[in-house]
CHARMM-style PDB file with segment names, atoms N, HN, CA, C and O in Angstrom:
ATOM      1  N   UNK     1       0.844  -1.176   0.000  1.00  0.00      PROA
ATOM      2  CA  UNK     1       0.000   0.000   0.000  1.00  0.00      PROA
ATOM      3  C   UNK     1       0.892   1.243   0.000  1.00  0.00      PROA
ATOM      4  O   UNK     1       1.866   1.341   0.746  1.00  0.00      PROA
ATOM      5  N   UNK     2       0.559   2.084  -0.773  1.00  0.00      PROA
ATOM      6  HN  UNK     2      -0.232   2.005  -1.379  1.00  0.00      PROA
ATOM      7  CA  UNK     2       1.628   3.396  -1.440  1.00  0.00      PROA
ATOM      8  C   UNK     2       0.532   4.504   0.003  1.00  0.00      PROA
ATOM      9  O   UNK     2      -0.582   4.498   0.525  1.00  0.00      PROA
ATOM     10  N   UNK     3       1.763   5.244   0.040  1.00  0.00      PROA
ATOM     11  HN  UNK     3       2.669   5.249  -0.384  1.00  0.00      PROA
ATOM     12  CA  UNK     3       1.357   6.396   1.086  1.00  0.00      PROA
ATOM     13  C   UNK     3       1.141   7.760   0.501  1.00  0.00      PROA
ATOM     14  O   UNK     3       1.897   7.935  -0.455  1.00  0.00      PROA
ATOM     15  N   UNK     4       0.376   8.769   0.750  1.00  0.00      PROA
ATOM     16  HN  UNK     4      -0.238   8.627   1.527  1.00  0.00      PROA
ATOM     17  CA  UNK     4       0.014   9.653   0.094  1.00  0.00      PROA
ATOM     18  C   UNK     4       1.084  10.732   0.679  1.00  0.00      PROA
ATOM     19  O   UNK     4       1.055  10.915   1.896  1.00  0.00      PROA
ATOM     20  N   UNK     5       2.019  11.454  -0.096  1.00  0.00      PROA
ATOM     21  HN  UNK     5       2.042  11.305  -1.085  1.00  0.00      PROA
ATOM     22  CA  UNK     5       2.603  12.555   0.361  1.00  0.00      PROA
ATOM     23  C   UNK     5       2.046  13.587   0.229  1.00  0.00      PROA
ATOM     24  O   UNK     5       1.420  13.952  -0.766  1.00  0.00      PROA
ATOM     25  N   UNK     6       2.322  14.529   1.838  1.00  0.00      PROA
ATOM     26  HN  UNK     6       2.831  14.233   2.647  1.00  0.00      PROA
ATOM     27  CA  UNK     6       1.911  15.740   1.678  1.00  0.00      PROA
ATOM     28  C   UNK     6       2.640  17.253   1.872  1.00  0.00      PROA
ATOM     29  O   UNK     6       3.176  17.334   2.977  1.00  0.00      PROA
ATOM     30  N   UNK     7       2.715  17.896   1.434  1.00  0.00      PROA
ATOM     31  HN  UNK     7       2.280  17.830   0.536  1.00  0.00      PROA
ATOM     32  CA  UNK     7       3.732  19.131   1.478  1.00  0.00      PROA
ATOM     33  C   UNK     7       3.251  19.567   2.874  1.00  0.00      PROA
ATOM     34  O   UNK     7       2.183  19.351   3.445  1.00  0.00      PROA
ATOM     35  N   UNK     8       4.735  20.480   3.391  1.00  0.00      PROA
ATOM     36  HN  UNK     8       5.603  20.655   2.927  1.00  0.00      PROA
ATOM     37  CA  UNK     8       4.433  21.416   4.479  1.00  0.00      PROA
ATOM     38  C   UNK     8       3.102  22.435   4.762  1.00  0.00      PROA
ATOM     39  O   UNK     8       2.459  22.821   5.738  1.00  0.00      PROA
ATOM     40  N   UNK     9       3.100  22.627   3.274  1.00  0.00      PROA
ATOM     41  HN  UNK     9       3.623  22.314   2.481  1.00  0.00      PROA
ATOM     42  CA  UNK     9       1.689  23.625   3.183  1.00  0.00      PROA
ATOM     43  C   UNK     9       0.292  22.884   3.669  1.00  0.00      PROA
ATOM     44  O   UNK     9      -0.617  23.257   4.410  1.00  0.00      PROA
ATOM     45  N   UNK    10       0.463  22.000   3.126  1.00  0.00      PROA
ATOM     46  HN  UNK    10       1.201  21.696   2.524  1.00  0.00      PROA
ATOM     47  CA  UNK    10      -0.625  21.098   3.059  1.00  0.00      PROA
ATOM     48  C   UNK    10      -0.942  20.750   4.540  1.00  0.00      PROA
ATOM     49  O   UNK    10      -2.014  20.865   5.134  1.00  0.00      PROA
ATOM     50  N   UNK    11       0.071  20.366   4.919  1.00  0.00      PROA
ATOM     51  HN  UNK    11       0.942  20.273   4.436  1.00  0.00      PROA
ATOM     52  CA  UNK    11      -0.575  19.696   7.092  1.00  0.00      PROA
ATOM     53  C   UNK    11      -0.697  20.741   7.189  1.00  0.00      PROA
ATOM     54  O   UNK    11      -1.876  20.855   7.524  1.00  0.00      PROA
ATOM     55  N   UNK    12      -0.150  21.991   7.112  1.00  0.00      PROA
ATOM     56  HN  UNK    12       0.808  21.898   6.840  1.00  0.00      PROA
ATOM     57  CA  UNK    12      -0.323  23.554   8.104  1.00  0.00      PROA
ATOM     58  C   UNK    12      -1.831  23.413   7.526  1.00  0.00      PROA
ATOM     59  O   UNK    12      -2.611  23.301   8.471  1.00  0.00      PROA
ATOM     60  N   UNK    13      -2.306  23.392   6.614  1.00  0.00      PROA
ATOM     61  HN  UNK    13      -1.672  23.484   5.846  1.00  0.00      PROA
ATOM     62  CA  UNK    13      -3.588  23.922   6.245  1.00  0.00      PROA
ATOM     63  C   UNK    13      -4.953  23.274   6.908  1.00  0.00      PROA
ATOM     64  O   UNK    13      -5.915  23.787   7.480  1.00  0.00      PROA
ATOM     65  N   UNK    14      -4.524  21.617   6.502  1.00  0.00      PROA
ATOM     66  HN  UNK    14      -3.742  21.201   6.038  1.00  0.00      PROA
ATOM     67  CA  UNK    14      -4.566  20.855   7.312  1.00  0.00      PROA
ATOM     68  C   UNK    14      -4.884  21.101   8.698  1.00  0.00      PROA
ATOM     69  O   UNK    14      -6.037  21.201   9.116  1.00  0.00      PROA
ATOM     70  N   UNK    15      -4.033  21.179   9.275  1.00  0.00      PROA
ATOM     71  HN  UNK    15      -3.096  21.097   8.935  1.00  0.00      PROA
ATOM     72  CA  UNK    15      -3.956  20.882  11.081  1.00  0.00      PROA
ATOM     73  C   UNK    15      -4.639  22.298  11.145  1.00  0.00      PROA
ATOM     74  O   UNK    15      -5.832  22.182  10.866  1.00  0.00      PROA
ATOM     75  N   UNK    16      -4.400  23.156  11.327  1.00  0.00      PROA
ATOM     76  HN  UNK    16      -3.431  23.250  11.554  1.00  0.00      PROA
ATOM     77  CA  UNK    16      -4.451  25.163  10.768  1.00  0.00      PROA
ATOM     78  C   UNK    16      -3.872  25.343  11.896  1.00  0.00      PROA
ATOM     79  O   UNK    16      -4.421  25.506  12.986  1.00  0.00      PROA
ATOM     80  N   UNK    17      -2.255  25.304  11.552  1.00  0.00      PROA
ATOM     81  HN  UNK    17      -1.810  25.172  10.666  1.00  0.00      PROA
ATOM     82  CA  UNK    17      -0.903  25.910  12.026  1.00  0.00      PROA
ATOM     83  C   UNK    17      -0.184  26.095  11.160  1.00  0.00      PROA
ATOM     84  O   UNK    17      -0.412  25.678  10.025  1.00  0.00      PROA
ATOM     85  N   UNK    18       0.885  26.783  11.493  1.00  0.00      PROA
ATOM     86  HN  UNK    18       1.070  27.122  12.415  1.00  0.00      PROA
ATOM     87  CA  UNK    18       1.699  27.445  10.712  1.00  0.00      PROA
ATOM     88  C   UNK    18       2.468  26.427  10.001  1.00  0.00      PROA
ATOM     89  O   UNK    18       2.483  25.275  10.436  1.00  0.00      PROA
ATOM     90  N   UNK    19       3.220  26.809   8.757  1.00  0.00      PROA
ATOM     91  HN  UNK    19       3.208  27.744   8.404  1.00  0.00      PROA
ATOM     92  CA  UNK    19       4.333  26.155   8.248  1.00  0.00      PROA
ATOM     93  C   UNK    19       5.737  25.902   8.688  1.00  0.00      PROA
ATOM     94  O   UNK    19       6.510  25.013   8.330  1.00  0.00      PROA
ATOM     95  N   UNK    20       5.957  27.220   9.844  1.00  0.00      PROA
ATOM     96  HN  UNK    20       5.329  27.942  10.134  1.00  0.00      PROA
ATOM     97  CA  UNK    20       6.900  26.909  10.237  1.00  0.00      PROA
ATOM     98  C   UNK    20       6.995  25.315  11.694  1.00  0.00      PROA
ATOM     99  O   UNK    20       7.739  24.371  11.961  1.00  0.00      PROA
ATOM    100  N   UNK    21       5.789  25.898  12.174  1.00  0.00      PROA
ATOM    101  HN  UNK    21       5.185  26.665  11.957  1.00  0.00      PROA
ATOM    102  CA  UNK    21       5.163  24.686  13.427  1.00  0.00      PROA
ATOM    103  C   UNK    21       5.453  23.863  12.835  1.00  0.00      PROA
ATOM    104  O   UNK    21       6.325  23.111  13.270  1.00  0.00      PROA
ATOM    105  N   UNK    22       4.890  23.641  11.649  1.00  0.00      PROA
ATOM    106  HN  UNK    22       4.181  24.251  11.296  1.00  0.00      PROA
ATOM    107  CA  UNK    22       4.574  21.823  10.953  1.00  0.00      PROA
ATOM    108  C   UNK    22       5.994  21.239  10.740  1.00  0.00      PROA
ATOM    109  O   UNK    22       6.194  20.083  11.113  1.00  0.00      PROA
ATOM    110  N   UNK    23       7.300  22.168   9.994  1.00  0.00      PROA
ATOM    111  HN  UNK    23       7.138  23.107   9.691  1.00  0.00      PROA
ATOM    112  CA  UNK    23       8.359  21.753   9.611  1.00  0.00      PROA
ATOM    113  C   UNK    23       8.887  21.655  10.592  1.00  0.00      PROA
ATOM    114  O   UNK    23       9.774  20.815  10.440  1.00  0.00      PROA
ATOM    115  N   UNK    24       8.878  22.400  12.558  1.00  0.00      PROA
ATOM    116  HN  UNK    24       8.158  23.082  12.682  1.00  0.00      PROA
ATOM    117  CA  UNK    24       9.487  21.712  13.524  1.00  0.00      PROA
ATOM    118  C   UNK    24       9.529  20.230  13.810  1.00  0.00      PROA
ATOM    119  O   UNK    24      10.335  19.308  13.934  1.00  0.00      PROA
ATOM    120  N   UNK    25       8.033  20.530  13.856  1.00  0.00      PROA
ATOM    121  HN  UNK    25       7.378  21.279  13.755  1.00  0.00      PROA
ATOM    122  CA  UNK    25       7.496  19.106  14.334  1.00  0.00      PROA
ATOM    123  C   UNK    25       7.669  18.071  13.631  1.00  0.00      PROA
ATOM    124  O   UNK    25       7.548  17.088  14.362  1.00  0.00      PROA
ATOM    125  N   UNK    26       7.995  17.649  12.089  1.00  0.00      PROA
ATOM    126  HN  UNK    26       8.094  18.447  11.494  1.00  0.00      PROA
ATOM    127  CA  UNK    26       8.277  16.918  11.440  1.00  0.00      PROA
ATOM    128  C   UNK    26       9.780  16.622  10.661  1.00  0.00      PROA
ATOM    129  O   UNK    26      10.154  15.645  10.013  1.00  0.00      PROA
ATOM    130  N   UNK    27      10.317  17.619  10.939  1.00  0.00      PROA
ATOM    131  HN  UNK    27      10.013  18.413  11.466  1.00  0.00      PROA
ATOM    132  CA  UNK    27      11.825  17.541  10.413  1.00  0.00      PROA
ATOM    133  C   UNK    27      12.705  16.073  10.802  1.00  0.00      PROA
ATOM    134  O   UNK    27      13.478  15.427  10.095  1.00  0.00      PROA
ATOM    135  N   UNK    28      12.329  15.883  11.963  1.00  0.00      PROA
ATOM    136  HN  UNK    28      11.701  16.408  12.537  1.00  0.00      PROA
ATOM    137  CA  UNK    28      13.319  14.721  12.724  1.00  0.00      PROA
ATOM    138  C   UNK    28      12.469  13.608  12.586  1.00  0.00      PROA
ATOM    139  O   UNK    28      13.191  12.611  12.578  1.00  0.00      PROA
ATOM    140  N   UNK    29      11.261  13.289  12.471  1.00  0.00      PROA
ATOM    141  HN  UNK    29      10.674  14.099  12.478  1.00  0.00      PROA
ATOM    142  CA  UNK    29      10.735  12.426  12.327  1.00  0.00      PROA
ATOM    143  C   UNK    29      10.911  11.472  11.775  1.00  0.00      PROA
ATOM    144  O   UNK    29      10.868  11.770  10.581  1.00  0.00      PROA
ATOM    145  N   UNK    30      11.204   9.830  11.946  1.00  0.00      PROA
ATOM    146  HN  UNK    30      11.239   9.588  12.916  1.00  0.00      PROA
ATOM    147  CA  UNK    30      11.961   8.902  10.541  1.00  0.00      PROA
ATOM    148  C   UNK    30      10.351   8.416   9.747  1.00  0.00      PROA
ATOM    149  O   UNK    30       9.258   7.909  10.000  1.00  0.00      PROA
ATOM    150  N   UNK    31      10.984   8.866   8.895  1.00  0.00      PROA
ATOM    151  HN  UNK    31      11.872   9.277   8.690  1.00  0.00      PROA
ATOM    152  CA  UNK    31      10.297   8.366   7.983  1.00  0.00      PROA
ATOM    153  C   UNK    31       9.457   9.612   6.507  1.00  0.00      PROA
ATOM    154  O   UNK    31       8.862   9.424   5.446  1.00  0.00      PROA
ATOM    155  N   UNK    32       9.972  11.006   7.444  1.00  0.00      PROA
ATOM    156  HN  UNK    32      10.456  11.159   8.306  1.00  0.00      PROA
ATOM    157  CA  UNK    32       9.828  12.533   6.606  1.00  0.00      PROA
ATOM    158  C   UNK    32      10.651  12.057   5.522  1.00  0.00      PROA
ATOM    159  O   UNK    32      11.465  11.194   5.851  1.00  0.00      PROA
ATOM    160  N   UNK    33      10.639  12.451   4.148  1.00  0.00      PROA
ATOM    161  HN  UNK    33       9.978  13.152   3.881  1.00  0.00      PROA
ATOM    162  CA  UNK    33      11.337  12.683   3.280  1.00  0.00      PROA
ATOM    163  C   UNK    33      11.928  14.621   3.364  1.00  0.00      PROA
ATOM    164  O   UNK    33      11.454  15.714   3.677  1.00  0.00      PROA
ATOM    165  N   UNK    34      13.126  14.077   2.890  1.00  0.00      PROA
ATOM    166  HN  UNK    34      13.511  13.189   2.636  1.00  0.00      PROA
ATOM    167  CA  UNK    34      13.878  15.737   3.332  1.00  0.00      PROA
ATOM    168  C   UNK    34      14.262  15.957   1.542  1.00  0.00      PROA
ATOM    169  O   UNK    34      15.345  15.444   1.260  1.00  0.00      PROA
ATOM    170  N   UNK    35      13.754  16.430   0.697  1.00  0.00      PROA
ATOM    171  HN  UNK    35      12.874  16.847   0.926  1.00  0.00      PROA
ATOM    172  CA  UNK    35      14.243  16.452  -0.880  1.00  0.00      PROA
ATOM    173  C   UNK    35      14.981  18.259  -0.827  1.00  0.00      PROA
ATOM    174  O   UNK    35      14.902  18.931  -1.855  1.00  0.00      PROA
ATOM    175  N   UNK    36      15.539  18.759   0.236  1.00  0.00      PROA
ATOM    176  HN  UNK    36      15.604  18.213   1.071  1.00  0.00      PROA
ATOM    177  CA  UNK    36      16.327  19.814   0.255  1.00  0.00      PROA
ATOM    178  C   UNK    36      17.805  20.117   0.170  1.00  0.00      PROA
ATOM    179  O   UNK    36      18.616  19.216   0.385  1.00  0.00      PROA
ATOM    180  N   UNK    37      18.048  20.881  -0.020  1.00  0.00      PROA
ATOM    181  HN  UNK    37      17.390  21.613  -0.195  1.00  0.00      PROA
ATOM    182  CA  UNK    37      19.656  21.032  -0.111  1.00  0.00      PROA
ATOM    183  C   UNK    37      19.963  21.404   0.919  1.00  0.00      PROA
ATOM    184  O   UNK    37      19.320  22.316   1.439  1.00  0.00      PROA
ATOM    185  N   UNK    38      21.047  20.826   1.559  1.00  0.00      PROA
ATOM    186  HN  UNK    38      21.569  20.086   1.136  1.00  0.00      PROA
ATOM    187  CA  UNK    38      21.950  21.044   3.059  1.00  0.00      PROA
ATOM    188  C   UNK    38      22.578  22.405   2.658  1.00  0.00      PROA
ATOM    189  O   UNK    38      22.756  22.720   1.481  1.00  0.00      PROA
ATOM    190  N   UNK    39      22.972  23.356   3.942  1.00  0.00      PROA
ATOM    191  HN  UNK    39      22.828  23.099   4.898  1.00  0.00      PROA
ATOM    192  CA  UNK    39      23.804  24.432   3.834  1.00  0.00      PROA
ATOM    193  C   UNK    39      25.116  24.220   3.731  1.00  0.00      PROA
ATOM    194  O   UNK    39      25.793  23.395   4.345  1.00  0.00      PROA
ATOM    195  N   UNK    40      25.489  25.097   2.827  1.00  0.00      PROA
ATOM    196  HN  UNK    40      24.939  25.767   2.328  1.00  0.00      PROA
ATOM    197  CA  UNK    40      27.081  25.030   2.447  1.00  0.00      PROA
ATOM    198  C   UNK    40      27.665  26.553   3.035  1.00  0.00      PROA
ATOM    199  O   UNK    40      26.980  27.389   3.626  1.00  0.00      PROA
ATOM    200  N   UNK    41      28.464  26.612   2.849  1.00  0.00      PROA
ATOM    201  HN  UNK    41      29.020  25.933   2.369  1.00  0.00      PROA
ATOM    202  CA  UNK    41      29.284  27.771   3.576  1.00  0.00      PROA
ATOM    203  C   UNK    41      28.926  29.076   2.607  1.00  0.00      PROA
ATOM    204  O   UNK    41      29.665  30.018   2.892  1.00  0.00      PROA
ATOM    205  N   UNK    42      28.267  29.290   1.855  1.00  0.00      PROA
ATOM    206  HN  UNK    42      27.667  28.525   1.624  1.00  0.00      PROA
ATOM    207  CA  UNK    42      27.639  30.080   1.528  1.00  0.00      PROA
ATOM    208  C   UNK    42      26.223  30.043   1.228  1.00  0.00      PROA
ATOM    209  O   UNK    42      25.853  30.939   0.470  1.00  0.00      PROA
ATOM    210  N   UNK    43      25.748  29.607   1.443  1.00  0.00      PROA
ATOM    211  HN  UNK    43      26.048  28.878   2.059  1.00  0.00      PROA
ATOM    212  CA  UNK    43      24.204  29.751   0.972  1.00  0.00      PROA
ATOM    213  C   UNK    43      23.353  28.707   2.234  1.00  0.00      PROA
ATOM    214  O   UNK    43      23.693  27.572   2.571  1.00  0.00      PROA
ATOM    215  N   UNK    44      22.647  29.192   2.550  1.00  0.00      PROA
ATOM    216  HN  UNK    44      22.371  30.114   2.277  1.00  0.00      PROA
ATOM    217  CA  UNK    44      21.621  28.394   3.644  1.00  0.00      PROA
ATOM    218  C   UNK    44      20.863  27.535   2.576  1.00  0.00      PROA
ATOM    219  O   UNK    44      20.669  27.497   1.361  1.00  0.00      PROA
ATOM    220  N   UNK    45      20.472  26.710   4.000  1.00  0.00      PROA
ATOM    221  HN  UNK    45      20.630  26.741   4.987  1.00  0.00      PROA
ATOM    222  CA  UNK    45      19.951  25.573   4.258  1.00  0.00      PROA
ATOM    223  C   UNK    45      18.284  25.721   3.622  1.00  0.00      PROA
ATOM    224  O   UNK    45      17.386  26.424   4.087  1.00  0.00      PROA
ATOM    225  N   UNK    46      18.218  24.614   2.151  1.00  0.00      PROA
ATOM    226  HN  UNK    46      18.947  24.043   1.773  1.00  0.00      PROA
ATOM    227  CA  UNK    46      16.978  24.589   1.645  1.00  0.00      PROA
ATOM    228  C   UNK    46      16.237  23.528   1.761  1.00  0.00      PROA
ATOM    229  O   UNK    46      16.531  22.389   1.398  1.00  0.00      PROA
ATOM    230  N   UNK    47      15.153  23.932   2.329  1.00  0.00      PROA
ATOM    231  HN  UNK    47      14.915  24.857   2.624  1.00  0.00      PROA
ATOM    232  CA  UNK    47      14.451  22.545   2.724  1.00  0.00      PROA
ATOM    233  C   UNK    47      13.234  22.075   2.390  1.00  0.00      PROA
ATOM    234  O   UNK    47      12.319  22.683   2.945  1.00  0.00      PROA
ATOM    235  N   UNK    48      12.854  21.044   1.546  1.00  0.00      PROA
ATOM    236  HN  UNK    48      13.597  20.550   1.095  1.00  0.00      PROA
ATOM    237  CA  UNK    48      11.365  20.987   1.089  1.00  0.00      PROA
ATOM    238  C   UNK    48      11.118  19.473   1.763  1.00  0.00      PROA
ATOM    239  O   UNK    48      12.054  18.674   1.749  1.00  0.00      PROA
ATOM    240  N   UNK    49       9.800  19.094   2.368  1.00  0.00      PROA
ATOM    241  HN  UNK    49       9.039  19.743   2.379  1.00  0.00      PROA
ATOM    242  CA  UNK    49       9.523  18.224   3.678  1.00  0.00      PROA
ATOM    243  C   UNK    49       8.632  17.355   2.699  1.00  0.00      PROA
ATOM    244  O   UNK    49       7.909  18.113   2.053  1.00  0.00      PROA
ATOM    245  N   UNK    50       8.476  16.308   2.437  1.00  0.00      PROA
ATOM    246  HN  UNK    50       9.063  15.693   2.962  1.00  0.00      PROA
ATOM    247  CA  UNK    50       7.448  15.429   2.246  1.00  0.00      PROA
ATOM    248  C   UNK    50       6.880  14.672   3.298  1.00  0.00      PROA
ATOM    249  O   UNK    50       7.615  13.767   3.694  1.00  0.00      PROA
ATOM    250  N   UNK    51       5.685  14.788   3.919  1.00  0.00      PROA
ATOM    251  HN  UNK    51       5.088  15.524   3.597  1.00  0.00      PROA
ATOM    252  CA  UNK    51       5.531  13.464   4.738  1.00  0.00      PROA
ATOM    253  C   UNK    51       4.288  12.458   4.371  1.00  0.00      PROA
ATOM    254  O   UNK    51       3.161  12.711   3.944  1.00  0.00      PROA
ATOM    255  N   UNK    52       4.672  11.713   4.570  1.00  0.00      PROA
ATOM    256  HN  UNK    52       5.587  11.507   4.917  1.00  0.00      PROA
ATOM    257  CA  UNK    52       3.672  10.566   4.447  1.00  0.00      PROA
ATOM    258  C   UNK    52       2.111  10.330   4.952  1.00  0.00      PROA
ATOM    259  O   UNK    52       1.872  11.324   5.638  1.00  0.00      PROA
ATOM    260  N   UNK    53       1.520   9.905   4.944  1.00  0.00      PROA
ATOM    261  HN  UNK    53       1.714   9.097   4.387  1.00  0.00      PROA
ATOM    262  CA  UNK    53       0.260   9.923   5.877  1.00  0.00      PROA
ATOM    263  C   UNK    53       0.504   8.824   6.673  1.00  0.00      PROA
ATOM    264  O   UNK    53      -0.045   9.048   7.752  1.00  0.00      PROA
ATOM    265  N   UNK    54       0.950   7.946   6.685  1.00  0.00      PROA
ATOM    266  HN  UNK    54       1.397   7.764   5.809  1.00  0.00      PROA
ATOM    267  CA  UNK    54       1.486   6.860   8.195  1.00  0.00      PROA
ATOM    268  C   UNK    54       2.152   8.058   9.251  1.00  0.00      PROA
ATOM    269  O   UNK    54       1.873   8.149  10.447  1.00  0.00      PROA
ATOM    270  N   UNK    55       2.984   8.838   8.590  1.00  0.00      PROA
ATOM    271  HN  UNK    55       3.211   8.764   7.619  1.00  0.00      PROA
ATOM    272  CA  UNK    55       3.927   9.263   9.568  1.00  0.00      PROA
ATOM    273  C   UNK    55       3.108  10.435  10.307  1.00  0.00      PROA
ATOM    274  O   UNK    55       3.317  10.696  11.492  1.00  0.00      PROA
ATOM    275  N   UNK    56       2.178  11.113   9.539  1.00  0.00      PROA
ATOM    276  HN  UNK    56       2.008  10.901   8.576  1.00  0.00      PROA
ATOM    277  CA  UNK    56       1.367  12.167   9.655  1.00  0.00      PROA
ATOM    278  C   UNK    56       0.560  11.703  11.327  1.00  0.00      PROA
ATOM    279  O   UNK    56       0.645  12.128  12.480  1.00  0.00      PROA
ATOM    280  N   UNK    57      -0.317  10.454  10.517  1.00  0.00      PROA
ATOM    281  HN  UNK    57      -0.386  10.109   9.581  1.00  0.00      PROA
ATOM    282  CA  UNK    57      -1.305   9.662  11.913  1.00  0.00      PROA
ATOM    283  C   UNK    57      -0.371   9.376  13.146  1.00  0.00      PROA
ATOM    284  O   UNK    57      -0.635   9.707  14.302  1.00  0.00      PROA
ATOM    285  N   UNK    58       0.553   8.835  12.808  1.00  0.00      PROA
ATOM    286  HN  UNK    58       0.767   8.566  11.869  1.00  0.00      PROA
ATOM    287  CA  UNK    58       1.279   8.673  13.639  1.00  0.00      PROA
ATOM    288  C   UNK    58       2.060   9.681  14.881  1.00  0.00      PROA
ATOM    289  O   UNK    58       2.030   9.529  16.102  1.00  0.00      PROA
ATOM    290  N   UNK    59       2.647  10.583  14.186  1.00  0.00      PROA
ATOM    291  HN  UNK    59       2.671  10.706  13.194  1.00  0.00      PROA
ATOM    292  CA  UNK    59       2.679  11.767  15.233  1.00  0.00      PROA
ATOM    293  C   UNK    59       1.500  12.618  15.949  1.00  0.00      PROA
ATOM    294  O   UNK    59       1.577  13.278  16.985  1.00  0.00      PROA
ATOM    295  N   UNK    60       0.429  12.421  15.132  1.00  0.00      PROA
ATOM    296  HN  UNK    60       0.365  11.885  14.290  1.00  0.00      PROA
ATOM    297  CA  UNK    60      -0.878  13.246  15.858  1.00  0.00      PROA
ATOM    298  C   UNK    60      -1.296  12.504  17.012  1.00  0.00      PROA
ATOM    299  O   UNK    60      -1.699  13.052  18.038  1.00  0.00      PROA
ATOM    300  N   UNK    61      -1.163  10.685  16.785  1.00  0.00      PROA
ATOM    301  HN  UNK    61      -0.836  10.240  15.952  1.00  0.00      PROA
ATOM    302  CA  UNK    61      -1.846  10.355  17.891  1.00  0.00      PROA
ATOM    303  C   UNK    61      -0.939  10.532  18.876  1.00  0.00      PROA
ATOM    304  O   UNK    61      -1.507  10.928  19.894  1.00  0.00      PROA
ATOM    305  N   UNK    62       0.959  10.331  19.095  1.00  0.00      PROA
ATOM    306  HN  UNK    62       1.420  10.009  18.268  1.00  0.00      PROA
ATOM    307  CA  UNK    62       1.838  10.890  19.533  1.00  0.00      PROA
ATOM    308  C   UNK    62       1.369  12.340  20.561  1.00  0.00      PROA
ATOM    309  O   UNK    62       1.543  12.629  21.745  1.00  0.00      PROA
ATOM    310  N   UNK    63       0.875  12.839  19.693  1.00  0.00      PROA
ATOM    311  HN  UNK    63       0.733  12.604  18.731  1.00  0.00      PROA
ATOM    312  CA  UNK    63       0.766  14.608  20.373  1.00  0.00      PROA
ATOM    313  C   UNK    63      -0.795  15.001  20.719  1.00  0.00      PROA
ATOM    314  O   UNK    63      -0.996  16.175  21.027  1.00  0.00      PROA
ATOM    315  N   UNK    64      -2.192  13.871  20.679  1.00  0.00      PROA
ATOM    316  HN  UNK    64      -2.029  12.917  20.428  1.00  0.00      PROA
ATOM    317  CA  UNK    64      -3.219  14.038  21.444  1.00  0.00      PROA
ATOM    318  C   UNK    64      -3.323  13.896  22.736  1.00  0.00      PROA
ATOM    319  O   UNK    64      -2.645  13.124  23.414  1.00  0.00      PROA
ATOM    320  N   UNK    65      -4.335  14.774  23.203  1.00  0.00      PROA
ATOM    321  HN  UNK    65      -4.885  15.401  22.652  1.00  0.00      PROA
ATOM    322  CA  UNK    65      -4.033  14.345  24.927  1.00  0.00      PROA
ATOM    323  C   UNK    65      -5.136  13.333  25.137  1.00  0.00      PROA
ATOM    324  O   UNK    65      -6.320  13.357  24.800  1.00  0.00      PROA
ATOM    325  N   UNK    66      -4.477  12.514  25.732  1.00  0.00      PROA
ATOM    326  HN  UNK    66      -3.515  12.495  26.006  1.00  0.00      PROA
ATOM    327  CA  UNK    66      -5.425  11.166  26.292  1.00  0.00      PROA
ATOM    328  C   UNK    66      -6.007  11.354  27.566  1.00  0.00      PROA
ATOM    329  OT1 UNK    66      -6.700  10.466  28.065  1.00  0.00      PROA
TER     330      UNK     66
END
């Protein structure tokens, strides 16, 4: 079963938080796809986030309060 990727934009809009919130919260996560360019000594750090919808469910139930 193939997983549906979704852009940063997309959960912020989604969840309705910010883009920057969403890319905290998911940056470290295993299983985010990171398709960005690392910083080099001149030019910062570019980052475009794919995440999955396993990984998506998965951190929400992570971060509901029980």
């Amino acid at each position: 079963m193939e997983d549906e990727l979704f852009s940063v934009a997309e959960v912020a809009a989604r969840l309705k938080i910010s883009a920057d919130t969403v890319t905290r919260l998911f940056e470290n996560e295993p299983g985010v796809i990171d398709l960005g360019a690392p910083e080099t000594l001149h030019k910062r750090r570019y980052r475009v986030l794919r995440i999955p919808t396993s990984v998506l469910n998965r951190t929400l139930q992570k971060r509901t309060i029980k």
